[in-house]
DOTORZA-615650 format. One line per field, with one value per residue (C-alpha): chain; x, y, z; residue in three letters. Coordinates in steps of 0.02 Angstrom, whole numbers, always signed. Layout:
BEGIN
kette = (A; ...)
u = (X; ...)
v = (Y; ...)
w = (Z; ...)
rest = (ala; ...)
***
This chain:
BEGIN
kette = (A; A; A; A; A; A; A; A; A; A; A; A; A; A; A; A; A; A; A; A; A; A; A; A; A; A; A; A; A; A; A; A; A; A; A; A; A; A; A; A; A; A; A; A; A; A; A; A; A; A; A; A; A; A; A; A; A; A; A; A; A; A; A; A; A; A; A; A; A; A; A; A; A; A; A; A; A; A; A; A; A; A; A; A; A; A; A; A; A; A; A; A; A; A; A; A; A; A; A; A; A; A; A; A; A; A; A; A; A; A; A; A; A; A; A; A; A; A; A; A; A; A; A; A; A; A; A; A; A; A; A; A; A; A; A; A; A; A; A; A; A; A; A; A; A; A; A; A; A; A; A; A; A; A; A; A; A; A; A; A; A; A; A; A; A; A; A; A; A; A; A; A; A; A; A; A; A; A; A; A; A; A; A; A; A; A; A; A; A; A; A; A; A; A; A; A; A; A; A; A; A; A; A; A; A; A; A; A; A; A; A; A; A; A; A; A; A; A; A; A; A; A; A; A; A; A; A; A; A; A; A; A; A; A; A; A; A; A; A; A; A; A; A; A; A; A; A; A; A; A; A; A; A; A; A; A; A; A; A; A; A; A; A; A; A; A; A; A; A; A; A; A; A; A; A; A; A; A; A; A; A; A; A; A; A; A; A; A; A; A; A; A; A; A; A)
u = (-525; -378; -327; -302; -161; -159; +36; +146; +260; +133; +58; +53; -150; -156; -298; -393; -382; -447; -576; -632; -592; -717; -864; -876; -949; -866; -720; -650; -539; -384; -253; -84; -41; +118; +130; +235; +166; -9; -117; -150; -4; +37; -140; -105; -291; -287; -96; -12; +184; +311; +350; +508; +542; +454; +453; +473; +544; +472; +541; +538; +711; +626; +438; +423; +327; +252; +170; +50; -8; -36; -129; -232; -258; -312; -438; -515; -490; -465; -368; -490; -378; -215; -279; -374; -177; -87; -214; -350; -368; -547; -492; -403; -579; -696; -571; -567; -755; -754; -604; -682; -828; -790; -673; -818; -959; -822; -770; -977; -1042; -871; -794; -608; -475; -404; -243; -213; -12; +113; +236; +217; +285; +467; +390; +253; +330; +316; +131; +98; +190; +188; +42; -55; -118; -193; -48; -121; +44; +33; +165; +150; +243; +390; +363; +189; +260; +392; +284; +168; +283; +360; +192; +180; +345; +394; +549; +642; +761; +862; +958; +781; +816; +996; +997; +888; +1008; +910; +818; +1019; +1029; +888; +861; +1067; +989; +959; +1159; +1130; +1026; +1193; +1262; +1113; +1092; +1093; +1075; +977; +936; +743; +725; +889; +820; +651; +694; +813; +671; +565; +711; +747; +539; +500; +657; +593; +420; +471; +563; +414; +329; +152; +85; -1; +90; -34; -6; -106; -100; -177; -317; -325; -376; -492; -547; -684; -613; -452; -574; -658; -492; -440; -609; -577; -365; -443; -591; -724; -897; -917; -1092; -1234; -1196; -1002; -991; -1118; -992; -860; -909; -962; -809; -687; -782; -800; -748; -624; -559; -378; -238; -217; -147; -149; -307; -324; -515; -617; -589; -477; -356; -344; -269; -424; -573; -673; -596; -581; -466; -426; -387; -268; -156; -95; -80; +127; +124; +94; +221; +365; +480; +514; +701; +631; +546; +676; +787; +668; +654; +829; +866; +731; +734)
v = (-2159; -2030; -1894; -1740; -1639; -1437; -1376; -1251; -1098; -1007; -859; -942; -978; -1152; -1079; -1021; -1178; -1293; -1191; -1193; -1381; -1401; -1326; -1506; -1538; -1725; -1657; -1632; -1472; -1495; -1340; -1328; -1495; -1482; -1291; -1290; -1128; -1146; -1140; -1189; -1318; -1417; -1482; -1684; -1712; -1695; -1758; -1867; -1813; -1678; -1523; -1479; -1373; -1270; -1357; -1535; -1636; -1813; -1962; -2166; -2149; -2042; -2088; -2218; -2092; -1980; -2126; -2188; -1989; -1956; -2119; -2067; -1905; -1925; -2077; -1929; -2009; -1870; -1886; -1807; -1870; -1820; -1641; -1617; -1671; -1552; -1380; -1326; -1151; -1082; -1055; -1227; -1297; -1225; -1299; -1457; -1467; -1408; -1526; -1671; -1673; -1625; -1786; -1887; -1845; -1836; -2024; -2069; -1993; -2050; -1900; -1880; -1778; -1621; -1572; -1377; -1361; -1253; -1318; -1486; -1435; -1506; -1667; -1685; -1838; -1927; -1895; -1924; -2103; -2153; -2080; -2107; -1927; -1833; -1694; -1529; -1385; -1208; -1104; -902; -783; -750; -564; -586; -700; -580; -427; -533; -588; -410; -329; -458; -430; -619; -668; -865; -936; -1052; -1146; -1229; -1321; -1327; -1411; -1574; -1688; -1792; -1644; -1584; -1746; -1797; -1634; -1572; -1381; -1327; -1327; -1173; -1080; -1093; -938; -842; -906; -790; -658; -498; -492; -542; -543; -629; -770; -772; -797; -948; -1019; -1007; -1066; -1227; -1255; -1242; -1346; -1492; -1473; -1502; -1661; -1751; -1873; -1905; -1715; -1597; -1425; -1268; -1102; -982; -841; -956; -1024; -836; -780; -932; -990; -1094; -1185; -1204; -1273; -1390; -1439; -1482; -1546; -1697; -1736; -1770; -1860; -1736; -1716; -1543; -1486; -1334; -1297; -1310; -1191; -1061; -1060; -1061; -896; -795; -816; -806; -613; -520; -374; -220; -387; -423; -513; -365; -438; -599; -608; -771; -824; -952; -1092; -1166; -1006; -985; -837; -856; -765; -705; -608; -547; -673; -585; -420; -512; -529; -353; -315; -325; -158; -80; -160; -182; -35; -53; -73; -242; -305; -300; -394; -528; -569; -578; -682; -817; -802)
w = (+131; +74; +178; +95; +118; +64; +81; +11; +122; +243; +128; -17; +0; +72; +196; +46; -65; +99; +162; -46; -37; +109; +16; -41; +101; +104; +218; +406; +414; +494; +510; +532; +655; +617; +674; +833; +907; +1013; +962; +790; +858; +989; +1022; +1064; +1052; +837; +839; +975; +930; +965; +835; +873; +738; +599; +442; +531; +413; +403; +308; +318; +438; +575; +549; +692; +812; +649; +582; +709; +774; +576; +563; +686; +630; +475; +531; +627; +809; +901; +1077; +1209; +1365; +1288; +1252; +1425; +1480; +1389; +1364; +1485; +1469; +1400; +1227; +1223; +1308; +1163; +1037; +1116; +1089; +931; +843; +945; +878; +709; +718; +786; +679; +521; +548; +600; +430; +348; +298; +236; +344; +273; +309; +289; +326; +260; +395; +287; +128; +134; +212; +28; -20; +174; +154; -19; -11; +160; +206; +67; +61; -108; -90; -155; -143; -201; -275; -262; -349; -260; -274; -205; -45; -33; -14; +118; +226; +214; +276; +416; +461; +466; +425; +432; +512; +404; +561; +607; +424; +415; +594; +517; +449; +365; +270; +219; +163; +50; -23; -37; -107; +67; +80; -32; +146; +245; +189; +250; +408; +552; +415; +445; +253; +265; +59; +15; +148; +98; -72; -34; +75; -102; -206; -117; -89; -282; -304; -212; -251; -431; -408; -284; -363; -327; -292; -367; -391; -415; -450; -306; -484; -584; -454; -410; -587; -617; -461; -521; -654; -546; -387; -517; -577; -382; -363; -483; -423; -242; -295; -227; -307; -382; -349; -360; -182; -166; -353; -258; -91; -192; -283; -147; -48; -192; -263; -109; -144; -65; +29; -68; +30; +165; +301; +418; +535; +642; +648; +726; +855; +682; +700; +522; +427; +286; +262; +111; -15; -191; -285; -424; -317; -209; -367; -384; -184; -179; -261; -91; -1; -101; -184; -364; -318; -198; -330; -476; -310; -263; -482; -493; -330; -391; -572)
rest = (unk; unk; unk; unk; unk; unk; unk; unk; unk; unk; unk; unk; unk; unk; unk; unk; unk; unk; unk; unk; unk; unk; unk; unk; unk; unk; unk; unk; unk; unk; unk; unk; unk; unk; unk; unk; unk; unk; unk; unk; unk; unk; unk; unk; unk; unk; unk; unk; unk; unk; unk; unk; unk; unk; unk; unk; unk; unk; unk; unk; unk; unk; unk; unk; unk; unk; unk; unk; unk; unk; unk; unk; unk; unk; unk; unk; unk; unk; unk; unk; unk; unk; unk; unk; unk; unk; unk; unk; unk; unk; unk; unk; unk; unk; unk; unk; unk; unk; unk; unk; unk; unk; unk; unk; unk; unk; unk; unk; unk; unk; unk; unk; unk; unk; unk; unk; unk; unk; unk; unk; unk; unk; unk; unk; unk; unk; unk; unk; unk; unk; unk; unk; unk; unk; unk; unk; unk; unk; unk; unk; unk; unk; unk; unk; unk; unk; unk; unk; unk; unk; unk; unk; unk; unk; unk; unk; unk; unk; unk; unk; unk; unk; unk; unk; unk; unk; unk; unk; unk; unk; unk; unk; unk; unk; unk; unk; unk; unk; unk; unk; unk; unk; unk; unk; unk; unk; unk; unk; unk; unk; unk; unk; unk; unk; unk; unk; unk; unk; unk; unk; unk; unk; unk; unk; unk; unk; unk; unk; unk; unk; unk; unk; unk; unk; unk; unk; unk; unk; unk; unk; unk; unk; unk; unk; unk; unk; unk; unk; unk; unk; unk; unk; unk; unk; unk; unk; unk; unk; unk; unk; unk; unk; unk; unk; unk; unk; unk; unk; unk; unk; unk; unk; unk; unk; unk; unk; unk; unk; unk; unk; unk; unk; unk; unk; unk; unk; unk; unk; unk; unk; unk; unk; unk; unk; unk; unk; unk; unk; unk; unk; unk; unk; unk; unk; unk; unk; unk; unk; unk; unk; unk; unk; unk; unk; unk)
***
């Protein structure tokens, strides 16, 4: 059966577009494996291998190791003993129980694995050729990501790329980050970060690229759309879930809340609101910036 994997820089609605994807009902939800912090990371039981660095860049040259623990990720075997090894604490416990059997009763009733991972997205091809993954990656308005980040306070730090030779090498763009790194300038580097990601996006073969505006403003005809490029069945039920959580309203994209034993940022909210919510966080001087540094 093929995996599924959501992708695209973290705020760009990847949580969203799973949980949406899920609705199905046909599908295991996986998030962020590939995140190095704990949790959503660093949890051997859903993937037996080592982040060592956000935005892990995977290829055929350094997928010995990546290969198997994906393989067995997305066959929904989930590693109980390696987990027990490596997290014990209450939290990690309850999580333990839930992913395991979520894995178990997934590959019993033969669901497909999910993949929700923005720390995936310069890795798209590796899963969509390698892999064999249906790669689903959203694009946000670089405005938009700009004035999220900005409100979380996040920023990147381009040497976790730049130190991955074999991402410098395949994708030669990222030589354009060096300049900015150890910068202080959080727009100039967020902007790179969405100039080189758009860049390679466009030039992997065998994904899907989405606009989050687009799915934002139509979100049913955009899940239907998504619905039939990863070979789900679009029913009553998953149009009626879909709805509700996409038109609750007063709940625009106002911040990052973890939630639930996943530790996901998503939760219910009014799509079309969420469009117009960088007006509160950026200046009209930051905005005119961020156009001209990614137009």
């Amino acid at each position: 059966m093929t995996p599924i994997l959501v992708t695209g820089l973290p705020r760009s609605g990847t949580s969203w577009a799973g949980k949406m994807l899920t609705a199905s009902g046909e599908l295991v939800y996986v998030n962020e494996p590939l995140n190095p912090q704990h949790p959503p990371g660093r949890c051997p039981g859903v993937l037996r291998a080592s982040v060592t660095h956000r935005f892990q860049y995977i290829c055929d040259d350094n997928s010995a190791g990546w290969l198997p623990a994906f393989r067995d990720t997305t066959a929904l075997r989930y590693g109980f003993l390696a987990e027990l090894r490596a997290n014990r604490s209450p939290y990690d416990l309850a999580r333990l129980a839930r992913y395991g059997s979520a894995f178990t009763w997934g590959r019993l009733t033969g669901r497909r694995a999910l993949l929700d991972d923005p720390f995936a997205v310069l890795s798209s091809g590796w899963f969509a050729g390698r892999l064999g993954c249906t790669v689903i990656a959203l694009v946000r308005d670089p405005v938009a990501l700009v004035g999220s980040w900005t409100r979380l306070g996040w920023t990147i730090h381009l040497e976790e790329l730049l130190e991955q030779p074999l991402l410098v090498r395949d994708h030669p763009e990222m030589e354009e980050l060096r300049a900015l790194a150890g910068s202080q300038d959080r727009i100039a580097k967020v902007c790179a970060l969405w100039r080189v990601t758009r860049s390679l996006l466009a030039r992997t073969e065998g994904i899907t690229v989405v606009s989050y505006e687009e799915l934002a403003r139509s979100p049913l005809q955009g899940f239907r759309r998504l619905y039939d490029v990863a070979g789900l069945r679009w029913t009553a039920a998953a149009e009626r879930r879909i709805t509700r959580a996409c038109t609750a309203r007063g709940e625009a994209d106002r911040g990052f809340a973890w939630s639930g034993l996943s530790r996901t940022a998503y939760r219910p909210m009014d799509s079309s609101q969420a469009l117009s919510s960088y007006r509160e966080r950026l200046t009209t001087d930051e905005i005119d910036r961020v156009r001209a540094l990614t137009a």
